[in-house]
N, C-alpha and C positions, 0 to 999 in steps of 0.2 A: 490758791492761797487759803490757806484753814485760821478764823479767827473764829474771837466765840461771837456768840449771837449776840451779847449786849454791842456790840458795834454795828451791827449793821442797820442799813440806813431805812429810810420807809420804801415799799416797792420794792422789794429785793428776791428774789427767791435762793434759795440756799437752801444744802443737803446735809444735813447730821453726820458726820464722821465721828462723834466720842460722847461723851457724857463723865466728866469728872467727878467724882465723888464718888461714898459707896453706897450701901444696899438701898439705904434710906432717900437718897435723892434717885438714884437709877428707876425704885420703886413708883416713888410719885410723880415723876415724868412719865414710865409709863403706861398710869394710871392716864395719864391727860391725852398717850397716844406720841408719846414723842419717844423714839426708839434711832440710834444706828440707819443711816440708810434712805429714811425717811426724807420728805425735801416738806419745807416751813416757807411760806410768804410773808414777810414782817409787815405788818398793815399800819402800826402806829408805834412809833416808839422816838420821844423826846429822848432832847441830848441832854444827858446826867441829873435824870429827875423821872420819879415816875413809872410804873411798870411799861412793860413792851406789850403788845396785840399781835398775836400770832395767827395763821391760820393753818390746819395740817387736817390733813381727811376730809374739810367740809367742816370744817368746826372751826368755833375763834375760841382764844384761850388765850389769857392773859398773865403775865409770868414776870415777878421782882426780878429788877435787878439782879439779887444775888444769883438768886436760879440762873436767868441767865447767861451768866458769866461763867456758868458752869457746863454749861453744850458750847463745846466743838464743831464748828459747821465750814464747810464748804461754798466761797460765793459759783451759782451756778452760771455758765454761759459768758 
């Protein structure tokens, strides 16, 4: 089932399948390391308030709403 990331719950791990938007948002996600393919742990993310707490590579990275709403992800398992 492919929803974007602002929905998933805390504890989750999920896989990157898209990235909506163009050059500009593609660019600064993969500045942060978030690419296609990729699998993200959601560590914190309140319901409809508040950025999300991501973790990808050994890194936490923290991401608005909007951003989030804009990856395409995969729940894994």
């Amino acid at each position: 089932m492919n929803i974007t990331l602002d929905l998933i719950k805390e504890g989750q791990k999920v896989k990157v399948i898209d990235i909506y938007g163009g050059w500009g948002i593609r660019q600064r996600l993969g500045c942060l390391g978030i690419h296609p393919g990729d699998m993200i742990t959601v560590k914190k993310s309140a319901i409809m308030r508040g950025p999300i707490l991501i973790s990808i590579h050994g890194n936490q990275v923290a991401l608005g709403r909007g951003v989030a709403r804009k990856v395409l992800v995969e729940v894994a398992g």
